[in-house]
N, C-alpha and C positions, 0 to 999 in steps of 0.2 A: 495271345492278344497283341504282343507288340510287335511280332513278327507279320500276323496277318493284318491289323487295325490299324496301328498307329506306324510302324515299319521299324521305329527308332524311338528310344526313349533315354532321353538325358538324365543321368541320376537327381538333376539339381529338379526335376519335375517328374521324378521317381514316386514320390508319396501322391500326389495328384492321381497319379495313372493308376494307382492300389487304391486310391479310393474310390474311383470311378468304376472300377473292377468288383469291388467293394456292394459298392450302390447296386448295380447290375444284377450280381448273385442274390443280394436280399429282396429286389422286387423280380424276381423272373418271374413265378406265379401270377402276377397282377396283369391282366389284360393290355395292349398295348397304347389303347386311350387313358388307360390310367397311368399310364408312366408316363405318357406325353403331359396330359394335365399336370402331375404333379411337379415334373420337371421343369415346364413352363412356369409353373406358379413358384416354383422356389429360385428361379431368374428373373423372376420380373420381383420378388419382393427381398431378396438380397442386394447388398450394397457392390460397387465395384471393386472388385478384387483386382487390387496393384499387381498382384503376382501374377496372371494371366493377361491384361490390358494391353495391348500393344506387343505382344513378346515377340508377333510375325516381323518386330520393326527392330529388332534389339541386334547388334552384329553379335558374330557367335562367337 
């Protein structure tokens, strides 16, 4: 996954990418409008996470 998906993975956003990975593995079974649904619905009613906001803007 970080080789084909993501390219690169910084360890400092190492646990994100494992849970994203995470998330993945547990709903594969679920049809693809239900992952979209539920993903949308848990984006839209979570608050803003500091830790991803802006990071395309952060020097490295």
């Amino acid at each position: 996954m970080i080789h084909g998906q993501h390219h690169e993975a910084s360890p400092q956003y190492l646990r994100q990418y494992a849970g994203e990975a995470a998330w993945k593995e547990d709903h594969r079974s679920e049809a693809n409008g239900t992952q979209a649904s539920r993903a949308l619905r848990s984006v839209m009613t979570s608050p803003v996470n500091r830790t991803w906001a802006g990071y395309w803007q952060r020097t490295a």
